[in-house]
C-alpha positions as CSV (number, residue, x, y, z in Angstrom):
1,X,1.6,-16.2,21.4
2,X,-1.5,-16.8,19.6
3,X,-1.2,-18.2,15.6
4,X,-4.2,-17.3,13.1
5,X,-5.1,-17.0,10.1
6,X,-6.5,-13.9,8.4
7,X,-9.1,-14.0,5.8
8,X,-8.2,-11.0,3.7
9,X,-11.1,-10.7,1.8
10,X,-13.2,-10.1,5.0
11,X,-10.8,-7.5,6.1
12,X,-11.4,-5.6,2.9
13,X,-15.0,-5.8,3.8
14,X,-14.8,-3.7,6.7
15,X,-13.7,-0.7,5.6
16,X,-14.7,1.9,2.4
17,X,-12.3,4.3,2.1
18,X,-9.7,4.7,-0.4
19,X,-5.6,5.8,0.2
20,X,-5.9,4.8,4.4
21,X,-4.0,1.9,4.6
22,X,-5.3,-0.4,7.9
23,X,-2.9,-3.1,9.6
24,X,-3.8,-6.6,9.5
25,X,-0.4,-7.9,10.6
26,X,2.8,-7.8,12.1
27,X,5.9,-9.4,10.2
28,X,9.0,-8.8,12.5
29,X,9.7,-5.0,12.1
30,X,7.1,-4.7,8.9
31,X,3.2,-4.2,8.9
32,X,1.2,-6.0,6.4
33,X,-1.2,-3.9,5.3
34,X,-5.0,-4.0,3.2
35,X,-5.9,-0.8,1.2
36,X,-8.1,0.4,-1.2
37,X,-7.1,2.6,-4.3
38,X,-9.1,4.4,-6.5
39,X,-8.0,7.7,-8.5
40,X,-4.3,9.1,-8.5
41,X,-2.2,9.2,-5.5
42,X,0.8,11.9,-5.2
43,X,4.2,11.5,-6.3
44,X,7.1,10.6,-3.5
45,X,9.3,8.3,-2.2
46,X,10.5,6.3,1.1
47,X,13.7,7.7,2.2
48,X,14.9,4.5,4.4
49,X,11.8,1.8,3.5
50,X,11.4,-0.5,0.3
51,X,7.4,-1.0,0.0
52,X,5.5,-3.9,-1.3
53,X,3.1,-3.7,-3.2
54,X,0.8,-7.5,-3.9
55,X,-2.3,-6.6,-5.9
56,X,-5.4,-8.7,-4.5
57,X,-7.9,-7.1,-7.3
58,X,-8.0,-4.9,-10.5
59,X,-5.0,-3.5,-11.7
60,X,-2.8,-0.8,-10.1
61,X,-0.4,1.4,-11.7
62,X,2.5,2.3,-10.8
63,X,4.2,5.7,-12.4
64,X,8.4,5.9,-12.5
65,X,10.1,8.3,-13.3
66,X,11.6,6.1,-16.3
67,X,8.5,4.4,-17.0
68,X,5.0,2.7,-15.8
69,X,4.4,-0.6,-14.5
70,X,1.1,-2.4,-14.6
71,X,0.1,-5.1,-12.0
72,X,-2.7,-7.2,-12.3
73,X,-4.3,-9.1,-9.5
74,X,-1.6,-12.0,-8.3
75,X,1.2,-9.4,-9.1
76,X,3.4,-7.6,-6.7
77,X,6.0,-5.2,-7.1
78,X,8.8,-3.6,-4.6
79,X,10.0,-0.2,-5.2
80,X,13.3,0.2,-3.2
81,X,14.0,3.2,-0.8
82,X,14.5,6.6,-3.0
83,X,12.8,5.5,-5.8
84,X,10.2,8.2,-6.2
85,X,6.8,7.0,-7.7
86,X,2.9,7.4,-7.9
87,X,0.5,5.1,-8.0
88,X,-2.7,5.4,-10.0
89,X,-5.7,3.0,-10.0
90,X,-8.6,3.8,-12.6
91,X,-11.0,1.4,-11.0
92,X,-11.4,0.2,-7.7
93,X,-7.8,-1.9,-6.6
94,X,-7.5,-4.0,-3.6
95,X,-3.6,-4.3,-2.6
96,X,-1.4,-5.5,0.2
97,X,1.3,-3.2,1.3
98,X,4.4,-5.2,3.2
99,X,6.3,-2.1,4.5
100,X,8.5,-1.5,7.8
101,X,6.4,0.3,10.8
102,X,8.3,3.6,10.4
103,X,7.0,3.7,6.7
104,X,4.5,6.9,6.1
105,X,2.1,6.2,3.3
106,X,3.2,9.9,1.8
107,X,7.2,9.1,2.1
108,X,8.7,12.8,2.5
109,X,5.5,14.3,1.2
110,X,3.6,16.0,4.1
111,X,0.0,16.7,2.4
112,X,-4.1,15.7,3.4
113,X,-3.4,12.7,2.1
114,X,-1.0,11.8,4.7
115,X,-2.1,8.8,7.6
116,X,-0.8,10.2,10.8
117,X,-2.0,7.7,12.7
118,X,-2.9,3.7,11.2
119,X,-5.9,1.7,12.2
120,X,-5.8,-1.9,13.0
121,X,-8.5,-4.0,11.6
C-alpha cells in the first residue's frame, strides 16, 4: 500500500464549486473530505453518522436548534447522529468533513442540493 501525503490547499485549488463535497481520503470506514461553503445550506440531520466538521478558512456557522456555533479557521466541531443542524457561511469557507462513507451530505433531506454520487480529487 502506497503512504502520501496530501497538500490540502492544492486540493482546494482544483475545484470551484460550493456545497459538493470531493474525497481526498480514506480513514478506515470514513472519507475525509474538502469543500467549499458559501451562502446557507438546508436544515437536517445524519440518522446513523456523527460528522466533522475542521474549518481550514473563514468562519463557518453552524445553526442548532438550541443555539449557533461559530468556528473560525483551526476549529472543528462534531455534531453527533440526530442532531439536526444548518450550516451557513457568509463568505467563502474552506472546511474538512471526516464523516463515515454511507454519510449523504443532505442526511434525510432528499433536495437539489443532494450529492448522489462523490468525486475523488
Amino acid at each position: 500500500m502506497e503512504v502520501r501525503k496530501v497538500n490540502v490547499e492544492e486540493k482546494f485549488g482544483r475545484f470551484q464549486e460550493y456545497w459538493r463535497p470531493k474525497i481526498i481520503g480514506e480513514l478506515n470506514d470514513s472519507y475525509v473530505k474538502a469543500v467549499k461553503l458559501k451562502g446557507e445550506f438546508v436544515w437536517h440531520e445524519h440518522e446513523q453518522e456523527d460528522e466533522l466538521f475542521f474549518v481550514t478558512k473563514g468562519t463557518l456557522i453552524i445553526k442548532l436548534r438550541d443555539g449557533d456555533l461559530q468556528l473560525a479557521a483551526g476549529e472543528f466541531v462534531i455534531i453527533p447522529r440526530r442532531v439536526e443542524h444548518l450550516p451557513v457561511a457568509d463568505d467563502e469557507v474552506h472546511a474538512l468533513l471526516v464523516e463515515a462513507k454511507t454519510t449523504v451530505n443532505t442526511g434525510t433531506v432528499a433536495n437539489e442540493r443532494t450529492v448522489a454520487e462523490l468525486e475523488r480529487i
